[in-house]
C-alpha positions as CSV (number, residue, x, y, z in Angstrom):
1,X,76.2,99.4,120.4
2,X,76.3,95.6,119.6
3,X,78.0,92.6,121.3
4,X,79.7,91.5,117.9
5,X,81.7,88.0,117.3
6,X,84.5,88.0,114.9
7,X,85.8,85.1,114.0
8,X,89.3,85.7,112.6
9,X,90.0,88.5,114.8
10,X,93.6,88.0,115.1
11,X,94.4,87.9,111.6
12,X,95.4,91.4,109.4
13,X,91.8,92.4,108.5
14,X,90.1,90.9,111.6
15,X,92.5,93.4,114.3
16,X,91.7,96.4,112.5
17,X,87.7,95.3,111.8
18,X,88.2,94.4,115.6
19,X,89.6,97.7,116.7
20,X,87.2,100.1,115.0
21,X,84.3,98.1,116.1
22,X,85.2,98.6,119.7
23,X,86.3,102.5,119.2
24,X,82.0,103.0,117.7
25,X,81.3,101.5,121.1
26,X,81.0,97.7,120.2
27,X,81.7,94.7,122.7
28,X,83.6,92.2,121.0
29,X,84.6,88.7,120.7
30,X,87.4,87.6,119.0
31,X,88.1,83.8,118.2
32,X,90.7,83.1,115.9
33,X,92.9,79.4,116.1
34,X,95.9,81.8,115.7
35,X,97.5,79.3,112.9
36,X,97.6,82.2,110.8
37,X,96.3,85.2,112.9
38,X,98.7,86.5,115.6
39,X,97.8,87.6,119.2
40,X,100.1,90.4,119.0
41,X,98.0,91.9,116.4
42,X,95.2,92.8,119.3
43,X,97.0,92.9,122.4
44,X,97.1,96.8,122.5
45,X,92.8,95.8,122.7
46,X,93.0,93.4,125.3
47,X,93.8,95.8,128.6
48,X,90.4,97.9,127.2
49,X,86.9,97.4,128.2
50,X,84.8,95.6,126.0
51,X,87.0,93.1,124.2
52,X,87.8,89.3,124.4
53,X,90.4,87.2,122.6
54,X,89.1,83.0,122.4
55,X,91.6,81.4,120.9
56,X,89.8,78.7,119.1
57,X,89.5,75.7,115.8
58,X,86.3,77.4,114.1
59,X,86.0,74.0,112.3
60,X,85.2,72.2,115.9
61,X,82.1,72.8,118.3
62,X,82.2,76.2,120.1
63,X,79.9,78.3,121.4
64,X,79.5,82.4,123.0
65,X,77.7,82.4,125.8
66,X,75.2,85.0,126.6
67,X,73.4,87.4,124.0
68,X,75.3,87.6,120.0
69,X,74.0,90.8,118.1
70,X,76.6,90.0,115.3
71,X,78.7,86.9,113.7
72,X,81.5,88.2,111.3
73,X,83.2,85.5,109.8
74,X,86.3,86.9,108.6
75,X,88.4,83.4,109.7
76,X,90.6,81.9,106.7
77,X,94.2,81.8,105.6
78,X,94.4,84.4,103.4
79,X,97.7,83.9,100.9
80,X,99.0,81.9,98.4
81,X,102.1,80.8,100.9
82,X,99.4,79.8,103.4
83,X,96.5,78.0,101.3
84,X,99.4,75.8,99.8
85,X,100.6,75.1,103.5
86,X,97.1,74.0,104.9
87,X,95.0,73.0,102.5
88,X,93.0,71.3,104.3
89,X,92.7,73.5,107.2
90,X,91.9,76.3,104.4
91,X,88.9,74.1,102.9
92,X,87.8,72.9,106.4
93,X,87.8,76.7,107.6
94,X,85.6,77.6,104.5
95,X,83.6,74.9,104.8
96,X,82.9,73.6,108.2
97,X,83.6,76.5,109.9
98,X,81.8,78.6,108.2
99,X,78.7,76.6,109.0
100,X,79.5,76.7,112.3
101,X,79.9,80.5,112.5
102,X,76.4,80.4,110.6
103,X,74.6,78.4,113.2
104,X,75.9,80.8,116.0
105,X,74.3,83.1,114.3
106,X,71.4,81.4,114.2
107,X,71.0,80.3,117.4
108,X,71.5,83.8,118.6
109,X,69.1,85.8,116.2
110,X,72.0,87.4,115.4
111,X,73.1,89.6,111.7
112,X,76.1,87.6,110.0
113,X,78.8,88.7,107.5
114,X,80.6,86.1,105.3
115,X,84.1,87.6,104.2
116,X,84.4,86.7,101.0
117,X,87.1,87.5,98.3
118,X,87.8,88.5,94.5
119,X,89.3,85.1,94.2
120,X,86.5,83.9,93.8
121,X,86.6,85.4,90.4
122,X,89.7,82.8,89.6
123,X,91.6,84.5,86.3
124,X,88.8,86.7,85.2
125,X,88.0,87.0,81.7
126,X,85.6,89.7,82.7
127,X,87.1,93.0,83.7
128,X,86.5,94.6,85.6
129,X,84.8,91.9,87.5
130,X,81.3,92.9,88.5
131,X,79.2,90.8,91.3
132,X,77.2,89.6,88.6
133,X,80.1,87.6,86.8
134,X,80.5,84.1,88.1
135,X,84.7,83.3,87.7
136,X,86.4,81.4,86.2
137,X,88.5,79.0,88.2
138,X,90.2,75.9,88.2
139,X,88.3,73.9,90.3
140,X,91.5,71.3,90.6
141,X,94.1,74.2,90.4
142,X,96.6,75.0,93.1
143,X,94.4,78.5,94.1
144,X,91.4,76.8,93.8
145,X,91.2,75.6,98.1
146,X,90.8,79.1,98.9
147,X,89.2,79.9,95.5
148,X,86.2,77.2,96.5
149,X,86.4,77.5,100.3
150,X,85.1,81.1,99.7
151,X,83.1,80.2,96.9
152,X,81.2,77.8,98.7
153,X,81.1,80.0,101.8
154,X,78.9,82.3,100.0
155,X,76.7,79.5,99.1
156,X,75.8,78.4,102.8
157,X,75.7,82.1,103.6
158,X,72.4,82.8,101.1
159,X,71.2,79.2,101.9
160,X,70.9,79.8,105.9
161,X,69.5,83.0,104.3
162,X,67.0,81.6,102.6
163,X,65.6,79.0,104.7
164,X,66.1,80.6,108.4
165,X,65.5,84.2,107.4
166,X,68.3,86.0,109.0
167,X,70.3,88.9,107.8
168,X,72.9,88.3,105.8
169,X,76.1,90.4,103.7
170,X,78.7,89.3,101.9
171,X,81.6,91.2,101.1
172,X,84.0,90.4,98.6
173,X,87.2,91.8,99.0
174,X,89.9,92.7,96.4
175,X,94.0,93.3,97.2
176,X,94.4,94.9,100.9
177,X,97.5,96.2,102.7
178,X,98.3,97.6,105.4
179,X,100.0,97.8,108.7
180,X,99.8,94.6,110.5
181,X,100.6,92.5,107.4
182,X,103.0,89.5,108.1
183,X,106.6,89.6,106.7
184,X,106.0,86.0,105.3
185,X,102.7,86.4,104.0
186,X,104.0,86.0,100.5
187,X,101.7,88.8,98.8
188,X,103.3,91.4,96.8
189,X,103.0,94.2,99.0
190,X,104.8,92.8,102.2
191,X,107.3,90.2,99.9
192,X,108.3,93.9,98.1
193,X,108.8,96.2,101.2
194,X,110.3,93.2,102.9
195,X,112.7,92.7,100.1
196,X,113.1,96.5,99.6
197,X,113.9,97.2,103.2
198,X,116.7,94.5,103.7
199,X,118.4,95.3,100.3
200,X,117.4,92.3,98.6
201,X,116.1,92.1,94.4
202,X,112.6,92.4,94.3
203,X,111.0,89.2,93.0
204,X,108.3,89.6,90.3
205,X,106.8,86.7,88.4
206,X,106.3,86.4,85.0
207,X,107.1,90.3,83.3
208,X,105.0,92.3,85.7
209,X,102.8,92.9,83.5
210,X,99.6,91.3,85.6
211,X,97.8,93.6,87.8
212,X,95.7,94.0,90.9
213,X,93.8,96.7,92.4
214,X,95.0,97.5,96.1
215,X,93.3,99.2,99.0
216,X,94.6,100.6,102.1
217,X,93.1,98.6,105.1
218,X,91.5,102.3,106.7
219,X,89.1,102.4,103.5
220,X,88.2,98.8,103.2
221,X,87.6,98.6,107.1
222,X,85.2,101.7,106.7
223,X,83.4,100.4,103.6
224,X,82.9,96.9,105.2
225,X,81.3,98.7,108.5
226,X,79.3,101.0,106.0
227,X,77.7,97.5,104.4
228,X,77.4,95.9,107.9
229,X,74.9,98.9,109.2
230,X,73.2,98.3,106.0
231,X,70.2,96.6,104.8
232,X,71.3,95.3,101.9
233,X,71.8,91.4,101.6
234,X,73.3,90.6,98.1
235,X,77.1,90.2,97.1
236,X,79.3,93.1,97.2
237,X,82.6,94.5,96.0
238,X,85.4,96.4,98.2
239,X,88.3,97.5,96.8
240,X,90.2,99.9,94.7
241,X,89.3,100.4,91.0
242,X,92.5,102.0,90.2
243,X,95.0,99.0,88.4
244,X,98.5,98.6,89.1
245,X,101.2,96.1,87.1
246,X,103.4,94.2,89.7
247,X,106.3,95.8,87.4
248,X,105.0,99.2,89.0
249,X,104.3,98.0,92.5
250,X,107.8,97.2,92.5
251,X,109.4,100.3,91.7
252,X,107.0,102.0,93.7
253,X,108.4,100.5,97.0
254,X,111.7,101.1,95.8
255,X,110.9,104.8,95.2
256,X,108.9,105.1,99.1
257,X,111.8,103.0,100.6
258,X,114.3,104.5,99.0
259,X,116.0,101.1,97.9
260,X,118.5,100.3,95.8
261,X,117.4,96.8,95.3
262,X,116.9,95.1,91.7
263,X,114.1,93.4,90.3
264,X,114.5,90.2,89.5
265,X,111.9,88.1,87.7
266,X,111.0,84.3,88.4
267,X,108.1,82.7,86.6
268,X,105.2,82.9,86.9
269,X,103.1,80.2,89.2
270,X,100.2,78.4,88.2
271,X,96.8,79.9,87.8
272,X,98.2,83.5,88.6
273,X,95.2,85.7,87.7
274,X,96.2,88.1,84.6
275,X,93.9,90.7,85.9
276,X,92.2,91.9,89.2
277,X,90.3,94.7,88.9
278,X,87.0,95.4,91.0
279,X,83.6,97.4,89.8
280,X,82.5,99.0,92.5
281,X,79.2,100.8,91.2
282,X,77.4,98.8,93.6
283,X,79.2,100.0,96.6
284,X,79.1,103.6,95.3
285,X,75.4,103.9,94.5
286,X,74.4,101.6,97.7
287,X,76.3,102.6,100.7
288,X,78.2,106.0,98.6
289,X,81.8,104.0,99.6
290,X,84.6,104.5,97.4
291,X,88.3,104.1,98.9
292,X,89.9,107.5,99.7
293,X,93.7,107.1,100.4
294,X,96.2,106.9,97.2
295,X,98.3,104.2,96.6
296,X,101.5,106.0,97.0
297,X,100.3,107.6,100.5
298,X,99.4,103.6,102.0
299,X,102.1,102.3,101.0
300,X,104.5,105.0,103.1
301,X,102.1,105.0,106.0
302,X,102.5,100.8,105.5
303,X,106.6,100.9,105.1
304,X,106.7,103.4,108.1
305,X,105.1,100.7,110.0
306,X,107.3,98.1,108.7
307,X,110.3,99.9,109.7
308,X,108.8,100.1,113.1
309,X,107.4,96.7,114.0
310,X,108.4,94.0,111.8
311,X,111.6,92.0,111.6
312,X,113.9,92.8,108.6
């Protein structure tokens, strides 16, 4: 049992990290600015013992009072739509608030986890991308404020490392879903089911032909907990090595939903990576994580949800 900060906790991945943190027995803290994050994504936590929401601007001066066994700093916008909305909120988040977060952590003797991304990869002309492999991204493109936000988040993450001597993981996350995605979030998997569910075409870009690699939340969420009780300190992958074409992601949700929607395809935007694929040796061999739940199964359990909660 901990007293663990997560900064971000209102967000998609932040509730669920959240929620399983407090079902092992953790207190937690939850700030999040709610730009992007929503409060109705942990308000099922907030009648239980053992759980705060702050809403709070990581990039300003805040503090937690009292003792801080853990700093997770899973605060950014997360999606294209988003990063091109505030892009300097995105940069500032990456950049100033993740300093922030850091010195919390140090202050409080406390372990810290930097959420970082496969984006960091840009358009990969390694594949599959292994933490070794250093990206290739546009450093003036239109992906590149999240792209170098998390980049450089990484970077203060080993320096504070290095010169205060604190733990320190980084986790670099590939394509998630899940329950508690936002209708607008303009990813694939919520545009599709959205689309799907309210009889609209399907928009892919370009042919369909690029692909990503996506994990249900459940098994990223256990893998990230799995590194978190874990000694080791250097980069490392989560997500699913099993490729999927946005061609077949779409006729996938049409299959699940049962839609009669077309496809229709727009072009393709600027810097879209052809490939996203992670290798997850490292994960495997380390912490013996590998994601358990097939595509097919998330993405009903995901559309059931969507059918419940969200606004079509």
């Amino acid at each position: 049992m901990g007293r663990v900060v997560v900064t971000g906790g209102a967000g998609f991945l932040g509730s669920h990290l959240c929620e399983r943190l407090l079902a092992r027995g953790d207190e937690v803290i939850a700030v999040d600015s709610l730009i992007t994050g929503r409060r109705e994504n942990v308000e099922h936590l907030l009648g239980t013992g053992g759980f705060i929401l702050r809403e709070a601007d990581i990039t300003q001066p805040w503090d937690v009072e009292g003792a801080v066994d853990g700093v997770m700093n899973f605060a950014s916008p997360a999606s294209p739509i988003d990063y091109a909305r505030l892009p300097m909120e995105t940069l500032l988040t990456g950049t100033v608030g993740t300093l922030n977060a850091l010195d919390l952590a140090r202050r409080k003797s406390a372990r810290f986890m930097q959420a970082s991304t496969s984006e960091i990869y840009g358009d990969p002309l390694v594949h599959p991308q292994t933490e070794d492999y250093w990206g290739n991204v546009n450093t003036i493109g239109p992906r590149a404020i999240y792209d170098e936000a998390k980049r450089v988040s990484e970077t203060f993450a080993t320096a504070f490392q290095r010169r205060h001597g604190f733990d320190v993981r980084i986790v670099r996350i590939f394509n998630t879903y899940g329950p508690r995605m936002r209708r607008n979030d303009g990813r694939a998997v919520p545009a599709f089911l959205t689309q799907a569910l309210a009889g609209q075409p399907l928009t892919v870009f370009g042919d369909g032909s690029q692909t990503r690699s996506l994990c249900y939340v459940d098994d990223l969420i256990t893998g990230i907990l799995q590194l978190w009780d874990s000694e080791y300190a250097l980069p490392m992958n989560m997500g699913n090595p099993e490729e999927v074409t946005m061609l077949q992601l779409a006729e996938l949700v049409r299959s699940i939903t049962g839609s009669t929607s077309d496809i229709e395809f727009l072009p393709l935007p600027q810097d879209d990576p052809s490939r996203r694929r992670p290798d997850i040796a490292r994960a495997r061999d380390i912490l013996g994580w590998a994601p358990t739940i097939d595509l097919r199964v998330g993405l009903t359990m995901t559309a059931a949800w969507w059918r419940d909660t969200a606004e079509v």
